[in-house]
C-alpha positions as CSV (number, residue, x, y, z in Angstrom):
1,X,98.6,-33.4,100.3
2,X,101.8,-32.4,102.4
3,X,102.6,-29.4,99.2
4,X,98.5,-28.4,99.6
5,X,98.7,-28.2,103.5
6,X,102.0,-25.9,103.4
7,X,100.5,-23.3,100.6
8,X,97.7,-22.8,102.9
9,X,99.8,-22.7,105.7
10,X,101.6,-19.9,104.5
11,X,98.1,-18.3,103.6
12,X,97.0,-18.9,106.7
13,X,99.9,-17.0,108.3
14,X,99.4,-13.9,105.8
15,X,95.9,-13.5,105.2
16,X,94.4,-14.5,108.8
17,X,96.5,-12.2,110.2
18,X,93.9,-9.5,110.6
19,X,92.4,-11.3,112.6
20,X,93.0,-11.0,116.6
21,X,95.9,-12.5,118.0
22,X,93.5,-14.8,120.1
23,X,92.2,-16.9,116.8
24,X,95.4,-19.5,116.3
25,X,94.4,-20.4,119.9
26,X,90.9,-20.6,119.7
27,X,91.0,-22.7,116.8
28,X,93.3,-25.0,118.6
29,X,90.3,-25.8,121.0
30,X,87.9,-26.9,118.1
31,X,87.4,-30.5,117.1
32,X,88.9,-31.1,113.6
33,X,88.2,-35.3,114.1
34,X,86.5,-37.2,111.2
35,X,87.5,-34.1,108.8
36,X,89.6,-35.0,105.5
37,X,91.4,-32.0,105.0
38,X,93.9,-30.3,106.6
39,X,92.9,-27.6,109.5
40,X,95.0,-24.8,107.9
41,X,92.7,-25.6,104.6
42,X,88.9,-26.0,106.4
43,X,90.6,-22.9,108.3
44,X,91.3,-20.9,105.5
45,X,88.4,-21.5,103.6
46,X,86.1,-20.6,106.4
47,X,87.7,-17.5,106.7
48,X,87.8,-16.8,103.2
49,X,84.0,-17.4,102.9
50,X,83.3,-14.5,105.9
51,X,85.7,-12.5,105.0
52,X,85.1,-11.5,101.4
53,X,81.3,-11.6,99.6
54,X,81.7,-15.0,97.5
55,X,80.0,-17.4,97.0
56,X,80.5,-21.3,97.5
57,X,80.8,-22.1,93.6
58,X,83.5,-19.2,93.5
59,X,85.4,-20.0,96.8
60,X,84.8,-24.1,94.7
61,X,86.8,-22.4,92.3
62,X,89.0,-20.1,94.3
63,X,90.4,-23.4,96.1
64,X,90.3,-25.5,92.8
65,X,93.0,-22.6,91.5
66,X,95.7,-23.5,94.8
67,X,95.2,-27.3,94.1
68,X,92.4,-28.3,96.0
69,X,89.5,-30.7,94.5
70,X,86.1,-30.2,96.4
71,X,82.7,-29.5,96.2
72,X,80.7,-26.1,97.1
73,X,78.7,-28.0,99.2
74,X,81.4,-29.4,101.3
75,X,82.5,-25.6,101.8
76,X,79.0,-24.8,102.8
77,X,79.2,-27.9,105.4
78,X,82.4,-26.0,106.8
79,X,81.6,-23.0,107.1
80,X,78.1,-23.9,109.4
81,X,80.0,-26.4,111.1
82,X,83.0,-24.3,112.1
83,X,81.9,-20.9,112.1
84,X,80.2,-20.5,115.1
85,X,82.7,-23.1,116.7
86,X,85.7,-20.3,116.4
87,X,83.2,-17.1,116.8
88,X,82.3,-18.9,120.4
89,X,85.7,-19.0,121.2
90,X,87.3,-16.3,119.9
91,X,84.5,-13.8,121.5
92,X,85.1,-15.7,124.8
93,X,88.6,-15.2,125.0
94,X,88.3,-11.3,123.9
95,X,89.6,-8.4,126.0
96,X,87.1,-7.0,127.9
97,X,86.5,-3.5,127.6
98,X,87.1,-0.1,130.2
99,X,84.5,-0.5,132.8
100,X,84.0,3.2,132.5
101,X,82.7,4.9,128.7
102,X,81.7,8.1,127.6
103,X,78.5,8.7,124.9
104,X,79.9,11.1,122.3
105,X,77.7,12.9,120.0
106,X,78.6,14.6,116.9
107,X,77.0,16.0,113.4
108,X,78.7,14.3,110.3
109,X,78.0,14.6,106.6
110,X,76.5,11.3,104.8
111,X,75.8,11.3,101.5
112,X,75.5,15.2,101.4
113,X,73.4,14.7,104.6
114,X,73.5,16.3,108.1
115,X,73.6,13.5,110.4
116,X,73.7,12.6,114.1
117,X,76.7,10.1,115.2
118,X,76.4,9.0,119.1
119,X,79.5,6.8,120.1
120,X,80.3,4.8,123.0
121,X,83.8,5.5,123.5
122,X,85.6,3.8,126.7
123,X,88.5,5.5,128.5
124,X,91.1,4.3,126.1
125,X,89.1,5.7,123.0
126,X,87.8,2.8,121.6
127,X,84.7,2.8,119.9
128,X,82.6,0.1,121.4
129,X,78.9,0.9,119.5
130,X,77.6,3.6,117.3
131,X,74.6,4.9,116.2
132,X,73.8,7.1,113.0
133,X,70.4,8.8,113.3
134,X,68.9,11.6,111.3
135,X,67.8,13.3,114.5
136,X,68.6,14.1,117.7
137,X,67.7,11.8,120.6
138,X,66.9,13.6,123.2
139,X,67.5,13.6,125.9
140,X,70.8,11.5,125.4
141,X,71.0,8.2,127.9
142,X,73.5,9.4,130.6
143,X,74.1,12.8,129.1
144,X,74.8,15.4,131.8
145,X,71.5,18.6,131.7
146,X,74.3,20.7,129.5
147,X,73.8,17.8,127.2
148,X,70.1,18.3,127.4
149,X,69.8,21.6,126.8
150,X,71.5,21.4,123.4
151,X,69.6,21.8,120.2
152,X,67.1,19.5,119.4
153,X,67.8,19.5,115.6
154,X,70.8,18.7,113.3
155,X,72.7,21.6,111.8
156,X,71.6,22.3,108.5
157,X,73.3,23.8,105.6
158,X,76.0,22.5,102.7
């Protein structure tokens, strides 16, 4: 069990990386009692499950390839057990955003497609939502009567 819990220890350090540097602390919060697995292997299997489109059976196998024996329902068990546990705490210890943001509108191309993009952007140009439309809103929440005055459809063309 020792050789199991340091390959997915080393996983752990590589592939939850992309994560937020808040996880490894929010995850020392949660309650690992009465599990009988390693954390770094619940952990990593958790995140492997949301992070890429598999399934149980193939994350079964997946582990089954590094050495662990288990069963797609115990995976399934983890992953409702623990996944809201470290979304609740990762989202409570993230940075909060500008106070101030800008909406941002612009005309993209989709699929050969004239379409509407409207961004909330704070002051250091993060996106924080977006919205694709195939027409103008109008008049824009917050816009400014320049804003308003703007064409009411998309640009068209190729």
């Amino acid at each position: 069990m020792a050789v199991l819990s340091q390959t997915f220890d080393f996983l752990r350090a590589r592939d939850m990386s992309a994560l937020s540097g808040s996880w490894e602390k929010a995850v020392d919060v949660i309650e690992f009692k009465g599990v009988h697995y390693p954390k770094s292997v619940i952990l990593h299997a958790v995140f492997f499950y949301l992070r890429y489109a598999v399934s149980y059976r193939d994350l079964e196998e997946i582990m089954a390839e590094r050495g662990l024996k288990g069963d797609h329902a115990t995976l399934n068990r983890w992953v409702v057990k623990f996944a809201p546990l470290i979304a609740a705490q990762v989202q409570a210890r993230k940075q909060p955003t500008a106070r101030t943001w800008r909406m941002d509108e612009t005309y993209i191309k989709v699929k050969g497609r004239w379409t509407c993009l409207y961004r909330a952007v704070d002051r250091d140009g993060q996106t924080l939502d977006f919205l694709l439309s195939e027409r103008r809103i109008c008049p824009l929440p917050g816009a400014s009567s320049s804003a308003r005055s703007a064409p009411t459809a998309c640009p068209t063309g190729s």
